[in-house]
VEXDREN-2710 file (C-alpha; in Angstrom, 1 decimal):
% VEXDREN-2710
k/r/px/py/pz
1/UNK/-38.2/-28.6/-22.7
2/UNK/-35.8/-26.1/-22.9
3/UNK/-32.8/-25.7/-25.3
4/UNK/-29.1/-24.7/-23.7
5/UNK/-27.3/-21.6/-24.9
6/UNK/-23.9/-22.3/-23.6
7/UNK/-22.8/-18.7/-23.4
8/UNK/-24.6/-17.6/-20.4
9/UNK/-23.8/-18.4/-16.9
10/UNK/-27.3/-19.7/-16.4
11/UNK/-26.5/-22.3/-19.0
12/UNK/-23.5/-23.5/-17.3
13/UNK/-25.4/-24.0/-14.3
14/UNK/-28.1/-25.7/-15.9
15/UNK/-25.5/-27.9/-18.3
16/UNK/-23.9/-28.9/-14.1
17/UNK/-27.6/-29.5/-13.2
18/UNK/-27.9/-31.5/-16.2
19/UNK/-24.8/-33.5/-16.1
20/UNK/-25.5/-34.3/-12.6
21/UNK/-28.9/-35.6/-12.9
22/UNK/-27.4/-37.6/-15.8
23/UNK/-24.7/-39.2/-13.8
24/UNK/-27.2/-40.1/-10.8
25/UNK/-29.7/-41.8/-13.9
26/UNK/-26.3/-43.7/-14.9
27/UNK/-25.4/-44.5/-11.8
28/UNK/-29.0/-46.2/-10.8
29/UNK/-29.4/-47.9/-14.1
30/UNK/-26.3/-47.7/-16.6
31/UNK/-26.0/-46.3/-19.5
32/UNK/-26.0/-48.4/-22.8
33/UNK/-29.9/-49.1/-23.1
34/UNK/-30.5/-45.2/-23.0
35/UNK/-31.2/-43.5/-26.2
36/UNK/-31.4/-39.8/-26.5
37/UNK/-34.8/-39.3/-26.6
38/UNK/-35.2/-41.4/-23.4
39/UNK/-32.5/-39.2/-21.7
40/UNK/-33.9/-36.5/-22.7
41/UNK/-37.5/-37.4/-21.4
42/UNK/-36.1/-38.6/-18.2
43/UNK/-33.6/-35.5/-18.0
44/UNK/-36.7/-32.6/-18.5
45/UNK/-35.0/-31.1/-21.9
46/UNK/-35.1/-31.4/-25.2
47/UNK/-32.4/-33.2/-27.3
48/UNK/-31.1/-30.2/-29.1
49/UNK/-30.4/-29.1/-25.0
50/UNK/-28.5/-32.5/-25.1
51/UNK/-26.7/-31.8/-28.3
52/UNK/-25.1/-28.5/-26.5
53/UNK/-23.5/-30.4/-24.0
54/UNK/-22.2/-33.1/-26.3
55/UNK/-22.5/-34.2/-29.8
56/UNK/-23.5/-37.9/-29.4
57/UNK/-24.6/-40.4/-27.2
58/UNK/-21.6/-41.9/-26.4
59/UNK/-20.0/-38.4/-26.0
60/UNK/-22.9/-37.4/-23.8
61/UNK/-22.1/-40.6/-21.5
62/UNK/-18.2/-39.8/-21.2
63/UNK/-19.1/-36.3/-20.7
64/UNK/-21.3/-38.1/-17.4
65/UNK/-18.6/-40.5/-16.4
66/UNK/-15.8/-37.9/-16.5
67/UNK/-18.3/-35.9/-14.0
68/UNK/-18.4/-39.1/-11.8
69/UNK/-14.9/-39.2/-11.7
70/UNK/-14.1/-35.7/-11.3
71/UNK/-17.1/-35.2/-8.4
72/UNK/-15.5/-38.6/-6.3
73/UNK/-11.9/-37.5/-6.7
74/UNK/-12.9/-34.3/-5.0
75/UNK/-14.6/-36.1/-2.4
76/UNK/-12.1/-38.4/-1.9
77/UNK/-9.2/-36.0/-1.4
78/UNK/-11.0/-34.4/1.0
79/UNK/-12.0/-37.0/3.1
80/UNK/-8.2/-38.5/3.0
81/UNK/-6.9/-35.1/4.1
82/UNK/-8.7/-34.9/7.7
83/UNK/-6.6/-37.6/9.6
84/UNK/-3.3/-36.7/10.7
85/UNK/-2.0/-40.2/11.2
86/UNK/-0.8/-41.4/7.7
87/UNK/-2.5/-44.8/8.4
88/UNK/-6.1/-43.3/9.1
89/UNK/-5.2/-41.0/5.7
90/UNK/-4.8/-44.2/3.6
91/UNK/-8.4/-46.1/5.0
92/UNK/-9.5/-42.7/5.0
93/UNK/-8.7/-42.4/1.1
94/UNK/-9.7/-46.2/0.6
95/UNK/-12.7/-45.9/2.4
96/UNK/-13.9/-42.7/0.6
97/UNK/-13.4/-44.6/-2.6
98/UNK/-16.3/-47.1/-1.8
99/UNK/-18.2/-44.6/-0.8
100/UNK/-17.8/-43.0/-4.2
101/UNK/-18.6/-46.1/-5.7
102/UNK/-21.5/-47.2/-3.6
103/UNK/-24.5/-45.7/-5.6
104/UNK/-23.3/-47.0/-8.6
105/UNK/-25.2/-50.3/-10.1
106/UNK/-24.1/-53.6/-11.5
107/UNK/-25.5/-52.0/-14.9
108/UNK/-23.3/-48.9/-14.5
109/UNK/-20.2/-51.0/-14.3
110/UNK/-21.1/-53.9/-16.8
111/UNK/-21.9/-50.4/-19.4
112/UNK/-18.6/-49.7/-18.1
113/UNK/-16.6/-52.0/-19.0
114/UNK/-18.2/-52.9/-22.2
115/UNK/-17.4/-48.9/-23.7
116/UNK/-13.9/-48.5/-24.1
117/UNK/-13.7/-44.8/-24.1
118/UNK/-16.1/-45.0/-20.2
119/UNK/-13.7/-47.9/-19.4
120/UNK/-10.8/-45.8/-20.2
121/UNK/-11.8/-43.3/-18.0
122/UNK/-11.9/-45.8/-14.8
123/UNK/-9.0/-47.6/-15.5
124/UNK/-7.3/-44.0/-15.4
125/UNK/-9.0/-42.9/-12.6
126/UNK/-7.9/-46.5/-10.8
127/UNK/-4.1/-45.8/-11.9
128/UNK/-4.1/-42.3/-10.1
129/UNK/-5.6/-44.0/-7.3
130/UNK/-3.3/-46.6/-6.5
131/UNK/-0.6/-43.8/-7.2
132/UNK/-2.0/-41.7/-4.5
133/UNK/-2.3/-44.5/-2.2
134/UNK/1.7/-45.4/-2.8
135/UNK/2.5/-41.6/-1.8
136/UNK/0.7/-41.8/1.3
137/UNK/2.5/-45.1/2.0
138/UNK/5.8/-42.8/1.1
139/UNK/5.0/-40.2/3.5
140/UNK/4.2/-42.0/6.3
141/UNK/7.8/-44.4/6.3
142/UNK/9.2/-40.8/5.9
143/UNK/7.9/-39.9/8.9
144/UNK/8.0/-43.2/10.8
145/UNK/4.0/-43.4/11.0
146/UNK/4.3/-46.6/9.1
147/UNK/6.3/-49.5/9.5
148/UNK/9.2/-49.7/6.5
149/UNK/7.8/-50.9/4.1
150/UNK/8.6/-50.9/-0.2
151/UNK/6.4/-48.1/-0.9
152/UNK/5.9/-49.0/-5.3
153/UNK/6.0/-52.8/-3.8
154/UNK/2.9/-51.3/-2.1
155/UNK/1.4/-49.0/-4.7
156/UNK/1.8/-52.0/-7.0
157/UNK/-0.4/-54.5/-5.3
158/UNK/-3.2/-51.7/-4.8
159/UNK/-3.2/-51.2/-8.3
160/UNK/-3.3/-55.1/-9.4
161/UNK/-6.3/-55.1/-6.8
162/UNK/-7.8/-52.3/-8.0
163/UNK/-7.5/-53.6/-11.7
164/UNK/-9.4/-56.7/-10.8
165/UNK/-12.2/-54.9/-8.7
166/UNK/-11.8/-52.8/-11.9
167/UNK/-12.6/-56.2/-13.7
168/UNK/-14.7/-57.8/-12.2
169/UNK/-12.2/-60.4/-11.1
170/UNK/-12.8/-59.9/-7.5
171/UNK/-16.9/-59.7/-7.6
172/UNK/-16.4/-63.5/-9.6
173/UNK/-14.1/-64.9/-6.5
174/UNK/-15.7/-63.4/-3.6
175/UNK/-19.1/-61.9/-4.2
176/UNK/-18.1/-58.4/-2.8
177/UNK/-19.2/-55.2/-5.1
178/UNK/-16.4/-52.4/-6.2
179/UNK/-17.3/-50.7/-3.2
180/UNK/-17.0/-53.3/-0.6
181/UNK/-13.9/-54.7/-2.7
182/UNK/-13.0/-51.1/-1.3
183/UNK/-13.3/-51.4/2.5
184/UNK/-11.9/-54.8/2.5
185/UNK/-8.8/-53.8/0.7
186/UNK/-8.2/-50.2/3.1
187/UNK/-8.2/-52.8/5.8
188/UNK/-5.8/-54.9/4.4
189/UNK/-3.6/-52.5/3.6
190/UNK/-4.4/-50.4/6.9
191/UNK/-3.3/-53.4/8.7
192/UNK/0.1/-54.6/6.7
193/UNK/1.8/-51.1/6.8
194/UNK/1.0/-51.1/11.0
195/UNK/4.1/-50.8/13.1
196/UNK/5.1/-53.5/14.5
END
């Protein structure tokens, strides 16, 4: 068991290392049953190691959510900017947002949605998406890629269906998880903004 000094760069490599290993434990299993000891057993460090990377629990787990977030919207973006054709950019984008979402557990997003300051987090991170996916929308009526369509009209509806994947309205209804609520809604939306 090691302790961190965050001063060094070998610290703030071993804090990523950390952080990572942390988010794949949430992922699997969620977070709320975890106490610090446990994470740091499963982790390979001591709790005062823990303590340098956050001062709690609960700040230890947003720490590992925001790293989620931050690690998928990278991935995401890059995915989304490989297609040419606005269309493919938009399943592209939806498509690399269930795969960001794929490893993560029924546990991870009950946790979720029971910890305000985790659940924050998504519900932000579900807001910049549906705002990305109404400036794709944008661009490709701009450039006649995509049939005319009301852009926000668009951007709008992605959100609402985002918020109730987000809430596990759409898992109730249909059975699908996040991520397969994903793929179903890129090709709805893939398919409505289609010339005609």
């Amino acid at each position: 068991m090691t302790s961190l000094d965050t001063r060094s760069p070998r610290a703030t490599a071993r804090r990523a290392e950390l952080l990572d290993h942390l988010v794949g434990l949430m992922l699997a299993e969620g977070f709320a049953a975890f106490t610090l000891d446990e994470l740091a057993r499963r982790l390979h460090c001591s709790k005062s190691t823990l303590y340098g990377i956050a001062a709690s629990k609960e700040q230890l787990v947003v720490a590992g959510v925001k790293r989620f977030f931050q690690r998928a919207t990278t991935a995401v973006e890059e995915q989304a900017a490989a297609p040419a054709d606005h269309r493919e950019r938009i399943s592209a984008y939806l498509l690399a947002v269930a795969a960001q979402l794929q490893p993560a557990s029924p546990a991870f997003f009950a946790d979720l949605a029971a910890f305000a300051p985790a659940r924050d987090i998504y519900q932000h991170n579900t807001r910049t998406a549906a705002a990305r996916v109404q400036r794709l929308v944008a661009e490709g009526v701009a450039a006649g890629t995509i049939r005319p369509v009301h852009a926000s009209f668009v951007g709008t509806a992605v959100a609402q269906v985002m918020a109730a994947i987000h809430r596990g309205d759409v898992r109730a209804a249909t059975g699908l998880d996040d991520a397969a609520a994903y793929r179903e809604l890129a090709d709805l939306v893939v398919a409505g903004v289609a010339p005609r």
